[in-house]
PyMOL Python script that loads the backbone (N, CA, C, O; Angstrom):
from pymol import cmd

cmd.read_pdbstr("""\
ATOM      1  N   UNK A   1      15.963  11.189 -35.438  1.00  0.00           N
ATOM      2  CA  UNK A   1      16.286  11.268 -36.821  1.00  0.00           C
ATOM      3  C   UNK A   1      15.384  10.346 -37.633  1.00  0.00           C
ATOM      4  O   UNK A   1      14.972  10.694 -38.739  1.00  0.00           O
ATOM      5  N   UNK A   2      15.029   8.985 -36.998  1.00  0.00           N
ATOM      6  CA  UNK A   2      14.337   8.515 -37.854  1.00  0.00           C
ATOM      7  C   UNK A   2      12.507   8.582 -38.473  1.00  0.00           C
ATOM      8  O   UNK A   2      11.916   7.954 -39.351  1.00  0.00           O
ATOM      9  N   UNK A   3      12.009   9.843 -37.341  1.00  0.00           N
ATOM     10  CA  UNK A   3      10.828  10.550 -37.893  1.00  0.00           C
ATOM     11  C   UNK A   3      11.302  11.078 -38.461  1.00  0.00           C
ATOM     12  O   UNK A   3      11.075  10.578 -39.563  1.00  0.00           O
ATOM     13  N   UNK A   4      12.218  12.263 -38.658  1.00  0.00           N
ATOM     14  CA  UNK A   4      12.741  13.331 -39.437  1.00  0.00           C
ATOM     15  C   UNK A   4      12.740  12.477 -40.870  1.00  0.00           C
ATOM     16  O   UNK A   4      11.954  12.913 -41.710  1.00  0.00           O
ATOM     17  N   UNK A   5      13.402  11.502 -41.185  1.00  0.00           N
ATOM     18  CA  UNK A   5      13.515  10.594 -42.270  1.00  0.00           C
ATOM     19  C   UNK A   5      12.029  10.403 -42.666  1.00  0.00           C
ATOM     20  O   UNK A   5      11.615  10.990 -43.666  1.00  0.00           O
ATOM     21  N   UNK A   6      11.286   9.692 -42.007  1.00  0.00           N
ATOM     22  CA  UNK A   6      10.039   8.745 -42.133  1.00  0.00           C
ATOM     23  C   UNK A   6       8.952  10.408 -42.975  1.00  0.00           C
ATOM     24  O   UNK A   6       8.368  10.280 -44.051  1.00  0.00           O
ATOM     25  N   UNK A   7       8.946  11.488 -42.326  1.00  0.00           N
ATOM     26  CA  UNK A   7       8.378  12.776 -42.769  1.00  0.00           C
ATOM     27  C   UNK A   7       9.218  13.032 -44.105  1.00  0.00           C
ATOM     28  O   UNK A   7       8.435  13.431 -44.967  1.00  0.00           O
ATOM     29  N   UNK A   8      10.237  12.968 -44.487  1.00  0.00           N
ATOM     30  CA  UNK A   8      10.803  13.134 -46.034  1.00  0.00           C
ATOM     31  C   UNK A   8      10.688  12.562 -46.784  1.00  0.00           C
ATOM     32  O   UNK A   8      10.921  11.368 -46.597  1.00  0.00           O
ATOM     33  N   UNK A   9      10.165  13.105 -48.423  1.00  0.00           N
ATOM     34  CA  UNK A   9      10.282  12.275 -49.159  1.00  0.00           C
ATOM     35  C   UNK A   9      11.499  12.304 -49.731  1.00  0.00           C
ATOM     36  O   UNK A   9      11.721  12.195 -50.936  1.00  0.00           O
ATOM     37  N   UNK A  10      12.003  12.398 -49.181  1.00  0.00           N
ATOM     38  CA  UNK A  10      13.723  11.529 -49.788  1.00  0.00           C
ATOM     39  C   UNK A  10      13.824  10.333 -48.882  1.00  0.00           C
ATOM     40  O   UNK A  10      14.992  10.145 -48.543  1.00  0.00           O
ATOM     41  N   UNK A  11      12.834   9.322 -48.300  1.00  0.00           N
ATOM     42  CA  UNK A  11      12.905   8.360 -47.265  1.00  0.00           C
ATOM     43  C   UNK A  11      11.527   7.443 -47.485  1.00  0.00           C
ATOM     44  O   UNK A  11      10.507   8.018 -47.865  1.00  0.00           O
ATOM     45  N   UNK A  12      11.516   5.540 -47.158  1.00  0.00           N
ATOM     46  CA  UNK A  12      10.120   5.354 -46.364  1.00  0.00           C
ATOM     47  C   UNK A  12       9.337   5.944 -45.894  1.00  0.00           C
ATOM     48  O   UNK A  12       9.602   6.565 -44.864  1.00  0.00           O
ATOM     49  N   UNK A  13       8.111   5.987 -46.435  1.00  0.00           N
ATOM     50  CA  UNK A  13       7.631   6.713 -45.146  1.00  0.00           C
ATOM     51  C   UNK A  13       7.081   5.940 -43.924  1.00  0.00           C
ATOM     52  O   UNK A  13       6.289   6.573 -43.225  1.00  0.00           O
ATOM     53  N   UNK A  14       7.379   4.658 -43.550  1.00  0.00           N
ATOM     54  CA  UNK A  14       7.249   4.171 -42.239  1.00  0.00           C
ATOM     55  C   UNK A  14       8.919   3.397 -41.548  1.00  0.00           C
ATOM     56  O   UNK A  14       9.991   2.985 -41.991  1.00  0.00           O
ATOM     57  N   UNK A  15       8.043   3.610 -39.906  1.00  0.00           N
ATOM     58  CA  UNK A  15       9.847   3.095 -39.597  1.00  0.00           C
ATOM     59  C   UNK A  15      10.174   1.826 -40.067  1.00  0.00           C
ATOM     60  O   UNK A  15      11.316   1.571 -40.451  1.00  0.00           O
ATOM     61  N   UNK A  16       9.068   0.822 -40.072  1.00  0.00           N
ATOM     62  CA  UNK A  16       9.728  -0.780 -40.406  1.00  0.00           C
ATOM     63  C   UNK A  16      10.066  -0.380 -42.090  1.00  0.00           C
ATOM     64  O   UNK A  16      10.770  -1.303 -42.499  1.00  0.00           O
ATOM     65  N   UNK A  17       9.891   0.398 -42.958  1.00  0.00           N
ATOM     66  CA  UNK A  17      10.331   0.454 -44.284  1.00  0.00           C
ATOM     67  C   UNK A  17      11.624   1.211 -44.248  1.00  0.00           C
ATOM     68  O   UNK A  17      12.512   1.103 -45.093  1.00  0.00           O
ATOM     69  N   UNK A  18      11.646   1.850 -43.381  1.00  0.00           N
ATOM     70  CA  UNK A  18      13.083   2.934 -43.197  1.00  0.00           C
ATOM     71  C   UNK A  18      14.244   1.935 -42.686  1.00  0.00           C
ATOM     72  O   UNK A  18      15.214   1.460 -43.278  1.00  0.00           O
ATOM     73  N   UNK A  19      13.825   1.811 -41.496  1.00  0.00           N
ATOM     74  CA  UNK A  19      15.033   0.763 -40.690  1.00  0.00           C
ATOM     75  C   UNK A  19      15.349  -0.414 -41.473  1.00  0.00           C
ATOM     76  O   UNK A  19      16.318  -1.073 -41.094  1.00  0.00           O
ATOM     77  N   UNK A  20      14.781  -0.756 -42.380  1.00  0.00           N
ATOM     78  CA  UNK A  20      14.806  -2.446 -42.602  1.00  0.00           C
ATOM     79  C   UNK A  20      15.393  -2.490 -44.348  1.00  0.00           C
ATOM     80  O   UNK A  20      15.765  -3.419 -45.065  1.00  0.00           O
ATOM     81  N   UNK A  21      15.275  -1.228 -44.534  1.00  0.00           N
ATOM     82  CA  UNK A  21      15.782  -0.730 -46.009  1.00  0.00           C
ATOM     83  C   UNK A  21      17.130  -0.425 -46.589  1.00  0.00           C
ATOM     84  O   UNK A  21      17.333   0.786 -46.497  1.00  0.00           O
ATOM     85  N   UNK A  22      18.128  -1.057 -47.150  1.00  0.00           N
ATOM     86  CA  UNK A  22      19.469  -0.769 -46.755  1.00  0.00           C
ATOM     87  C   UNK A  22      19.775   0.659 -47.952  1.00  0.00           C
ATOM     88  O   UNK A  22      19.307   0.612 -49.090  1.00  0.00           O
ATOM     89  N   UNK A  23      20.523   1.727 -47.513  1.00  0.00           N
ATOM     90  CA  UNK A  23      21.267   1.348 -46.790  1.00  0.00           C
ATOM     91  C   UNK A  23      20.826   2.899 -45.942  1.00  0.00           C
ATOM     92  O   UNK A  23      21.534   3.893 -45.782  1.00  0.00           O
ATOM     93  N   UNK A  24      19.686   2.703 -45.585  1.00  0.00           N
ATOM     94  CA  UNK A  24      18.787   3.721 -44.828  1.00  0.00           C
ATOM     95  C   UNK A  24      18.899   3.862 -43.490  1.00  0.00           C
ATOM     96  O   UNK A  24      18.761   4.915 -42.868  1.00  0.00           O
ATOM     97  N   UNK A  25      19.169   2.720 -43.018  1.00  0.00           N
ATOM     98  CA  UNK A  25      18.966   2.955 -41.457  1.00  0.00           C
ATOM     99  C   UNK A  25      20.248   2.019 -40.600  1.00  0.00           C
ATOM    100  O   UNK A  25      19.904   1.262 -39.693  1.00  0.00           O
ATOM    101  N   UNK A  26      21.538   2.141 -40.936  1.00  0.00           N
ATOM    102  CA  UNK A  26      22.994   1.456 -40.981  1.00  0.00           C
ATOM    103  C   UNK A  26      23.004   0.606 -39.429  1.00  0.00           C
ATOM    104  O   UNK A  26      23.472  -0.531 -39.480  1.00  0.00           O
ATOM    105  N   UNK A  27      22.550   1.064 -38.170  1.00  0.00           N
ATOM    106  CA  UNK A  27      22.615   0.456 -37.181  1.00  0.00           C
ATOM    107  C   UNK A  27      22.202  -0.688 -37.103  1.00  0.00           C
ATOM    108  O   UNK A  27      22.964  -1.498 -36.573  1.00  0.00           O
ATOM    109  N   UNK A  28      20.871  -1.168 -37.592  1.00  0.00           N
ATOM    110  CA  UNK A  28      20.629  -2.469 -37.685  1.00  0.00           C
ATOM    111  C   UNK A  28      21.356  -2.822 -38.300  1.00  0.00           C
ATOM    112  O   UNK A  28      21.969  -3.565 -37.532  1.00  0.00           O
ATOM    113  N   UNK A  29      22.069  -2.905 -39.661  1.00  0.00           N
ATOM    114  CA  UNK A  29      23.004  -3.754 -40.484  1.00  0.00           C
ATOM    115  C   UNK A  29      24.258  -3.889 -39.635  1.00  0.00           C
ATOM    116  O   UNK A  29      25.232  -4.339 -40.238  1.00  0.00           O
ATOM    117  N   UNK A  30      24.416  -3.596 -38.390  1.00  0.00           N
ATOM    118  CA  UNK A  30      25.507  -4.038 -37.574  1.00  0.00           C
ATOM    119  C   UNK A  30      25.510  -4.828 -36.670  1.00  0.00           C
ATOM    120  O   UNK A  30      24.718  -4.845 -35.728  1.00  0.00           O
ATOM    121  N   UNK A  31      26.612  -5.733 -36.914  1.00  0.00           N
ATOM    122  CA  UNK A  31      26.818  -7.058 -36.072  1.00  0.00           C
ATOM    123  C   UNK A  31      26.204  -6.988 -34.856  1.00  0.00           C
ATOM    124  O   UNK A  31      26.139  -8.144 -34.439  1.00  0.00           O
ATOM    125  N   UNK A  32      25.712  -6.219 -34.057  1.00  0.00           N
ATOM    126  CA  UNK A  32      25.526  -6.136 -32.856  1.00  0.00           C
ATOM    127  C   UNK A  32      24.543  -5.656 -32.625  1.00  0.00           C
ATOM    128  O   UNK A  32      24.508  -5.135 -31.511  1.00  0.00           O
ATOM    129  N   UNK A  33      23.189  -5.546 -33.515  1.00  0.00           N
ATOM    130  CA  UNK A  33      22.420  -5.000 -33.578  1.00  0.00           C
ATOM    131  C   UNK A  33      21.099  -6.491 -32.729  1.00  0.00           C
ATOM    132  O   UNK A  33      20.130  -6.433 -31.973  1.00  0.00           O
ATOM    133  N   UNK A  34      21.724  -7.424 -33.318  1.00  0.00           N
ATOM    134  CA  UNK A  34      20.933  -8.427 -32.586  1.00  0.00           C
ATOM    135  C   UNK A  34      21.447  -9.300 -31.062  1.00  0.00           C
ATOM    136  O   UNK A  34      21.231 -10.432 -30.628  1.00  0.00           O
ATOM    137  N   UNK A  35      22.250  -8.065 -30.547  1.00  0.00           N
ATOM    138  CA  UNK A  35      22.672  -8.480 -29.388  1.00  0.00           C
ATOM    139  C   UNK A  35      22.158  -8.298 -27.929  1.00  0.00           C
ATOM    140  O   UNK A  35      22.271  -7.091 -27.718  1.00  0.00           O
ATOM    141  N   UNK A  36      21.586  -8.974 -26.678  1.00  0.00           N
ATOM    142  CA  UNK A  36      21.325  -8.661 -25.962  1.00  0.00           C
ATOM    143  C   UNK A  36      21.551  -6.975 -25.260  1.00  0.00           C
ATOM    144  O   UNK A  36      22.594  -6.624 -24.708  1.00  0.00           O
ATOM    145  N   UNK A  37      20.481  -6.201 -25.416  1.00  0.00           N
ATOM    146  CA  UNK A  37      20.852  -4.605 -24.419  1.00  0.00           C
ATOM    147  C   UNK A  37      21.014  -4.878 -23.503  1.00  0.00           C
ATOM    148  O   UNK A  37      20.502  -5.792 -22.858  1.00  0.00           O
ATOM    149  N   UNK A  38      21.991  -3.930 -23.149  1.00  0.00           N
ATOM    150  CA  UNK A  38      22.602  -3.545 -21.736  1.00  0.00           C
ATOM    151  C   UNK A  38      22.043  -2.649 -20.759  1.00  0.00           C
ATOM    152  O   UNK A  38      21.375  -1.766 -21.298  1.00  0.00           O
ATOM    153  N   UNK A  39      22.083  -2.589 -19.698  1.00  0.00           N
ATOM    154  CA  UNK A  39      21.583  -1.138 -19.197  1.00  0.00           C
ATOM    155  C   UNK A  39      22.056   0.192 -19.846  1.00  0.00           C
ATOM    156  O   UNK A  39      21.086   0.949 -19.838  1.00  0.00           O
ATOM    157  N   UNK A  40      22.826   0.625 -20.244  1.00  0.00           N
ATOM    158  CA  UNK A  40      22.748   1.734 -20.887  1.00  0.00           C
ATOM    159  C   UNK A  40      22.063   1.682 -22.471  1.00  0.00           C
ATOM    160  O   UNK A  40      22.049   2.712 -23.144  1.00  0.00           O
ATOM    161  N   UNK A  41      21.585   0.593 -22.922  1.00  0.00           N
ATOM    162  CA  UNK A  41      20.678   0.955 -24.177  1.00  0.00           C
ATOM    163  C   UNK A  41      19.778   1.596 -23.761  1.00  0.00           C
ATOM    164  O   UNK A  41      19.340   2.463 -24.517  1.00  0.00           O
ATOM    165  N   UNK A  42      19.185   1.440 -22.493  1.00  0.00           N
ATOM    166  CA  UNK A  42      17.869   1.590 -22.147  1.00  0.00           C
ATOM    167  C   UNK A  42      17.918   3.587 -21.554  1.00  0.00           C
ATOM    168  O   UNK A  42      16.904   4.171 -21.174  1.00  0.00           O
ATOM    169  N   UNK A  43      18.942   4.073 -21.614  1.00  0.00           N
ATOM    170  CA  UNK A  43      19.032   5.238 -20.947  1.00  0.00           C
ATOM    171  C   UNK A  43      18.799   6.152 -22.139  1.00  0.00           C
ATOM    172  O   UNK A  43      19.343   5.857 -23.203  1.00  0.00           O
ATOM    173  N   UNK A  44      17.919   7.405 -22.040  1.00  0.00           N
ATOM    174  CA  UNK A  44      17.541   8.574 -22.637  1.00  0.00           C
ATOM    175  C   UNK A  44      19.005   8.668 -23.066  1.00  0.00           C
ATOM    176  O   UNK A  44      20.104   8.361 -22.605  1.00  0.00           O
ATOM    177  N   UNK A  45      18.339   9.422 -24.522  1.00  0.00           N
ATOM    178  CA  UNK A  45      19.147  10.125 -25.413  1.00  0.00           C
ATOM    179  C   UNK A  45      19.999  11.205 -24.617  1.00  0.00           C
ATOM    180  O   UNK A  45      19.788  11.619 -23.477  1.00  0.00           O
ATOM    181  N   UNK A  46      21.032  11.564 -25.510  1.00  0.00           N
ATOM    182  CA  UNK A  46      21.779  13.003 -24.841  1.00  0.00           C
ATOM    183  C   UNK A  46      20.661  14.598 -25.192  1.00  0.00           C
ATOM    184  O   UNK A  46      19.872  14.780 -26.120  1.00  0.00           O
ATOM    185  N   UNK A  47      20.923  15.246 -24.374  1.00  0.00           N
ATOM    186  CA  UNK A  47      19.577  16.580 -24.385  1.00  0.00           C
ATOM    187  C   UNK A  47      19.551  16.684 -25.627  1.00  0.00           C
ATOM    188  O   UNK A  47      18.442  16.589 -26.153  1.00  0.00           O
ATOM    189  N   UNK A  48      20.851  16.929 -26.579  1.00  0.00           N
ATOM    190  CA  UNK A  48      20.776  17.576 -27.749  1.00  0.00           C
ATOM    191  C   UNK A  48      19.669  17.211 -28.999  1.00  0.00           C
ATOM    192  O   UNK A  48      19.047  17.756 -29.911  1.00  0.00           O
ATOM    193  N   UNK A  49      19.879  15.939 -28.387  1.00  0.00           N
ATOM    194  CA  UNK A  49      18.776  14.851 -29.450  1.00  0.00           C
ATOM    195  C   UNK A  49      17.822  15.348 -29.372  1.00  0.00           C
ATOM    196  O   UNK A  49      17.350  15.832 -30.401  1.00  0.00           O
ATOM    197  N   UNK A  50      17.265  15.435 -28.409  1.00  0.00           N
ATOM    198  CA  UNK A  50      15.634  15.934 -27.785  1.00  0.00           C
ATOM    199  C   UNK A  50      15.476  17.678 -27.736  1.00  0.00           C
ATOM    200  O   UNK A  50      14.801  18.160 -26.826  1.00  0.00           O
ATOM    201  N   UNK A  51      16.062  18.489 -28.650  1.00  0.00           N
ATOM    202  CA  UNK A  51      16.016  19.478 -29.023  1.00  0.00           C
ATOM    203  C   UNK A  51      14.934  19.578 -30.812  1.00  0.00           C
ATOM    204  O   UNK A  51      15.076  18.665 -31.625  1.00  0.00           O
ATOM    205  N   UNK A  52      14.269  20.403 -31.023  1.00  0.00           N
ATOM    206  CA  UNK A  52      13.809  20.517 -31.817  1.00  0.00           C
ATOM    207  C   UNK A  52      14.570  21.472 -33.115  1.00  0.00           C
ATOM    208  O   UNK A  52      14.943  22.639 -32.995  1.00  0.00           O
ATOM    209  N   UNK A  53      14.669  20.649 -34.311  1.00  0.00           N
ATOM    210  CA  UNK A  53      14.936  21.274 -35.696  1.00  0.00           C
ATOM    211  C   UNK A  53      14.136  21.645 -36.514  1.00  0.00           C
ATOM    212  O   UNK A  53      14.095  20.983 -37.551  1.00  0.00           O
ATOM    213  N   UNK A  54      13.132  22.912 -36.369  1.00  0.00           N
ATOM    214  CA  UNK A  54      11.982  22.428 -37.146  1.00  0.00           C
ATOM    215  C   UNK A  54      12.308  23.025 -38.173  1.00  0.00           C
ATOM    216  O   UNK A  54      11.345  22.901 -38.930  1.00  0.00           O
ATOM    217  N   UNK A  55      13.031  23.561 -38.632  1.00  0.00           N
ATOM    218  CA  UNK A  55      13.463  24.655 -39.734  1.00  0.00           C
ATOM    219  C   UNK A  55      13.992  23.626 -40.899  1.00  0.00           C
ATOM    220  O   UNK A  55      13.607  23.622 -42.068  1.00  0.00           O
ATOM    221  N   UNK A  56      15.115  22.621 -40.216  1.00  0.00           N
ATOM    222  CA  UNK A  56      15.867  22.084 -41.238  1.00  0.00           C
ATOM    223  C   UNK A  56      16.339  20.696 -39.907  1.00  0.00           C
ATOM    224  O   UNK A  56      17.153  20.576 -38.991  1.00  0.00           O
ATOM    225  N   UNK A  57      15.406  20.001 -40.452  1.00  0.00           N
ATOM    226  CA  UNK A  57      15.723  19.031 -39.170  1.00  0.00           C
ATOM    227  C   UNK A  57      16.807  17.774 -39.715  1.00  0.00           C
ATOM    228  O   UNK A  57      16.713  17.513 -40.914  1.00  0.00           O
ATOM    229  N   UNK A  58      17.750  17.040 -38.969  1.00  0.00           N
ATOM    230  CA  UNK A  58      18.706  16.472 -39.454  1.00  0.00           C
ATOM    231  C   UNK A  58      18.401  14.649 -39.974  1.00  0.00           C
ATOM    232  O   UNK A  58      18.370  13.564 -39.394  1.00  0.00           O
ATOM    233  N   UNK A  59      18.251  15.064 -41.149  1.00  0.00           N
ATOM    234  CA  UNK A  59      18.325  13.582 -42.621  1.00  0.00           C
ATOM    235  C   UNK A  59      19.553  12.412 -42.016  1.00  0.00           C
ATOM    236  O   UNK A  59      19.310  11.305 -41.533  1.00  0.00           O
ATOM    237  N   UNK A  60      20.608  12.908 -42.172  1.00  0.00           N
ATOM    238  CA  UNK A  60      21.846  11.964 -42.327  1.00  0.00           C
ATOM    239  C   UNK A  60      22.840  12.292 -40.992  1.00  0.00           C
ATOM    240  O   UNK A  60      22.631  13.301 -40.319  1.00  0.00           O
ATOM    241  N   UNK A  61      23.837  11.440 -40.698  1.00  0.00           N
ATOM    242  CA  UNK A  61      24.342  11.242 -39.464  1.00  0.00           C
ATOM    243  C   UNK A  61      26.130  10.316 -40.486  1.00  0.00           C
ATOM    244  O   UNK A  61      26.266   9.424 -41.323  1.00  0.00           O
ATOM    245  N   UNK A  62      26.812  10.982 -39.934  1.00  0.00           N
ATOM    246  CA  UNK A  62      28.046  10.377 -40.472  1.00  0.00           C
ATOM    247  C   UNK A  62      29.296  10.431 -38.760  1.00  0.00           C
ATOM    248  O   UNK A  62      29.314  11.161 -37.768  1.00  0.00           O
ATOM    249  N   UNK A  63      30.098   9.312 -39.192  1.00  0.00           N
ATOM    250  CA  UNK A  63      31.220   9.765 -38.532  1.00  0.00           C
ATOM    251  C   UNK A  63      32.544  10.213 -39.052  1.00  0.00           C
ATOM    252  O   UNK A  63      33.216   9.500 -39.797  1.00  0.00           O
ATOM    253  N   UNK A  64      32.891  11.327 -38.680  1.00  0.00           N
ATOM    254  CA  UNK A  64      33.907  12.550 -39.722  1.00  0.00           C
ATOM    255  C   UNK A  64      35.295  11.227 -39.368  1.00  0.00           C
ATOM    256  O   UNK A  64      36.052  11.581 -40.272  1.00  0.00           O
ATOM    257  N   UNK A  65      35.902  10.256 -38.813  1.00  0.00           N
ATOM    258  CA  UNK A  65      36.611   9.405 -38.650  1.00  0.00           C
ATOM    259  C   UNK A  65      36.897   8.168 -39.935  1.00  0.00           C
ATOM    260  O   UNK A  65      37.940   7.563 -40.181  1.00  0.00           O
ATOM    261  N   UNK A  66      35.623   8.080 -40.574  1.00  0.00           N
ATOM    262  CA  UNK A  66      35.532   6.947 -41.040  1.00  0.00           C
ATOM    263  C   UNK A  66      35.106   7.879 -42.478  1.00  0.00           C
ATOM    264  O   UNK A  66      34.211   8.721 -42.395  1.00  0.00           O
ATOM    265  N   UNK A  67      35.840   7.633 -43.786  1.00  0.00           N
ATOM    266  CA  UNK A  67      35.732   8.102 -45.079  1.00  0.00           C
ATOM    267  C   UNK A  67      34.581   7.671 -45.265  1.00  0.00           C
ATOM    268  O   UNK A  67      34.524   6.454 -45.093  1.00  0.00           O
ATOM    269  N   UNK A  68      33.238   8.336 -45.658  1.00  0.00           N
ATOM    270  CA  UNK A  68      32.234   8.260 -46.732  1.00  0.00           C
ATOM    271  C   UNK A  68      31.998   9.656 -47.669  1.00  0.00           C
ATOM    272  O   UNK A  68      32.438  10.803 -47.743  1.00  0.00           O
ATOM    273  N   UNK A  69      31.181   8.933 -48.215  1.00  0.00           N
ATOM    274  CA  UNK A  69      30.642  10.231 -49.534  1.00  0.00           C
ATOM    275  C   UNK A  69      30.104  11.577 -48.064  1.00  0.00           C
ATOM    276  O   UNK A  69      30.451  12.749 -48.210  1.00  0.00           O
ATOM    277  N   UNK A  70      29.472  11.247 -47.087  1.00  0.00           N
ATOM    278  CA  UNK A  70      28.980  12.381 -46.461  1.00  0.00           C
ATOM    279  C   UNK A  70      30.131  12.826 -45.539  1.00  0.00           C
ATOM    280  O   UNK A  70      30.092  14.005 -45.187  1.00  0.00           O
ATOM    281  N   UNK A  71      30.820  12.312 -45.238  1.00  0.00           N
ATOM    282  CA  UNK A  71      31.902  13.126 -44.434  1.00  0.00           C
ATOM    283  C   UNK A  71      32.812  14.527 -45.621  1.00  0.00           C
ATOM    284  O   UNK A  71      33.716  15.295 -45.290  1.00  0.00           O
ATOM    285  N   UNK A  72      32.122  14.398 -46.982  1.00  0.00           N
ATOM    286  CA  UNK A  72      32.946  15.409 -47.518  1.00  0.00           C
ATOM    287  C   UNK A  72      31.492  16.503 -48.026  1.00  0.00           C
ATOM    288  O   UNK A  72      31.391  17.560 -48.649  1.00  0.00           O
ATOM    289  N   UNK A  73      30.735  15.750 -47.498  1.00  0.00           N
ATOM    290  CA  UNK A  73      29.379  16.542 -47.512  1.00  0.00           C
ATOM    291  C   UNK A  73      29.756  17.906 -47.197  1.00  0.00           C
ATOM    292  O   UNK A  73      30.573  18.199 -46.324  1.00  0.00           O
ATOM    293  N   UNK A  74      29.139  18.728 -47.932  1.00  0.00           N
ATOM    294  CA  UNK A  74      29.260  20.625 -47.630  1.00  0.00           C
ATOM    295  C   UNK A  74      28.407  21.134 -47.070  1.00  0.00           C
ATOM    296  O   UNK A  74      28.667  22.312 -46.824  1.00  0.00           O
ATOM    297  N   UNK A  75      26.779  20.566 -46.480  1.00  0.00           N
ATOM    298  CA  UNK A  75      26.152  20.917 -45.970  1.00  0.00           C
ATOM    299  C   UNK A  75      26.403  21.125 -44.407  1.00  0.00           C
ATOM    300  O   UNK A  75      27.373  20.514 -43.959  1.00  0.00           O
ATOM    301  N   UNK A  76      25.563  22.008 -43.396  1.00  0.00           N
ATOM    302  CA  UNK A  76      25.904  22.602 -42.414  1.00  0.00           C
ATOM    303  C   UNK A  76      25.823  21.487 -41.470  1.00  0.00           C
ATOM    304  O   UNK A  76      24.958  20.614 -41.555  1.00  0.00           O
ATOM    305  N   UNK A  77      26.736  21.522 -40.560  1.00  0.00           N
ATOM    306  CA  UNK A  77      26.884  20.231 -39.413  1.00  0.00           C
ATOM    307  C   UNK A  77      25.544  20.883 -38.381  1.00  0.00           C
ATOM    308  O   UNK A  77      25.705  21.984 -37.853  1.00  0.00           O
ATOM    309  N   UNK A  78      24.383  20.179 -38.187  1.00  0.00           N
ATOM    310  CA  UNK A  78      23.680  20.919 -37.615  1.00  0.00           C
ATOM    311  C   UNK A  78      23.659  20.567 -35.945  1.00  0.00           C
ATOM    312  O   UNK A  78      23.029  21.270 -35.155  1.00  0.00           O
ATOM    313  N   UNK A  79      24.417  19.416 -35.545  1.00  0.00           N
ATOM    314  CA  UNK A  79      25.245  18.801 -34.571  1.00  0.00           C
ATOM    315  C   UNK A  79      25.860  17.535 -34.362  1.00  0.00           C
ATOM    316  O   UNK A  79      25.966  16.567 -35.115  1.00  0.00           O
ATOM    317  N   UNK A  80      26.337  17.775 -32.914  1.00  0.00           N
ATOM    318  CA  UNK A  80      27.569  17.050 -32.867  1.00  0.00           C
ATOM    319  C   UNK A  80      27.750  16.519 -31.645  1.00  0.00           C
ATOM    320  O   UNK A  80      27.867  17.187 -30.618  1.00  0.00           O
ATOM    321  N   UNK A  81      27.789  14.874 -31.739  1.00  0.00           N
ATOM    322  CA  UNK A  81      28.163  14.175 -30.577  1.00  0.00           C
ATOM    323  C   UNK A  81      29.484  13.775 -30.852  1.00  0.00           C
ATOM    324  O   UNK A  81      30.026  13.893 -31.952  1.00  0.00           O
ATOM    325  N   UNK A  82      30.064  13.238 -29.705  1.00  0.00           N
ATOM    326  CA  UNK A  82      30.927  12.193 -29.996  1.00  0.00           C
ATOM    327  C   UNK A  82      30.953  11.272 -31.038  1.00  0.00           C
ATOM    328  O   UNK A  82      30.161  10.331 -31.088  1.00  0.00           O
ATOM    329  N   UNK A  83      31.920  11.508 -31.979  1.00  0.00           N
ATOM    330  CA  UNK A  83      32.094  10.371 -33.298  1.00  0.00           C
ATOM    331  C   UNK A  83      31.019  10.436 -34.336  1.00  0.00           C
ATOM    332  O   UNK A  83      31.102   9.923 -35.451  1.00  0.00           O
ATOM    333  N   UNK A  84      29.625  11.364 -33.698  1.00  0.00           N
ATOM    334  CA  UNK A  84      29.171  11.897 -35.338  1.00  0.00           C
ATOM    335  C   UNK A  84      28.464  13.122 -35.111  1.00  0.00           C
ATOM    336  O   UNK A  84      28.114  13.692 -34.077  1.00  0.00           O
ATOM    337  N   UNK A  85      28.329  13.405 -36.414  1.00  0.00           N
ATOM    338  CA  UNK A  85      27.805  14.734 -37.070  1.00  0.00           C
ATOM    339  C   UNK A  85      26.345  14.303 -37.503  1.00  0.00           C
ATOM    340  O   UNK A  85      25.892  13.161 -37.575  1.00  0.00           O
ATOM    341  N   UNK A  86      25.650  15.657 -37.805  1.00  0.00           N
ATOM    342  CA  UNK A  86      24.322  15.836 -38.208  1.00  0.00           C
ATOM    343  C   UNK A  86      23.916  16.401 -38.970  1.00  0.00           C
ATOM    344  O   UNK A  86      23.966  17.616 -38.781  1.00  0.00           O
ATOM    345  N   UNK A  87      23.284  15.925 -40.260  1.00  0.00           N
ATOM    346  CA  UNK A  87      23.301  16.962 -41.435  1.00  0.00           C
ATOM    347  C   UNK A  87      22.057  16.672 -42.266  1.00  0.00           C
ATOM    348  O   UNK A  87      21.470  15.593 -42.357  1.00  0.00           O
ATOM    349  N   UNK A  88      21.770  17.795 -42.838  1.00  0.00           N
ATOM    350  CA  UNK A  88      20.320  17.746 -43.620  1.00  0.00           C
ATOM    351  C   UNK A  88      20.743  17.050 -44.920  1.00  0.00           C
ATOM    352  O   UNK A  88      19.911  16.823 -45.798  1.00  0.00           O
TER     353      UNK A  88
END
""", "prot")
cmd.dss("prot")
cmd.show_as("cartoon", "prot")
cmd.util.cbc("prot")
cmd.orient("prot")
């Protein structure tokens, strides 16, 4: 997602301007973002990730659990892990 971002201009166009930009790239702004990885940080994405969107590739990432402006988003869920969604 965060090339998909870095290629839009609705975004930085580099990752240290994307990630480091609030409130663009939310994982770093979490407590635990400066915490020693574990062995499973280090493990490949789930397949789905590593599938190609080239049509309409996915901008934003919400979790439908937790109220934001994008969880009432109307655009198409273009997928879906555990605890979030994927949306242009």
């Amino acid at each position: 997602m965060l090339l998909n971002r870095v290629h839009s201009a609705e975004f930085p166009s580099s990752i240290p301007n994307l990630i480091f930009h609030k409130p663009h790239f939310t994982p770093l702004h979490h407590p635990h973002f400066n915490h020693n990885p574990t062995p499973t940080s280090y493990k490949p994405p789930p397949k789905p990730f590593n599938a190609p969107h080239p049509t309409h590739p996915p901008l934003y990432y919400y979790n439908p659990n937790i109220p934001t402006s994008l969880s009432t988003n109307t655009t198409p869920t273009l997928l879906t892990i555990p605890h979030h969604h994927f949306t242009t």
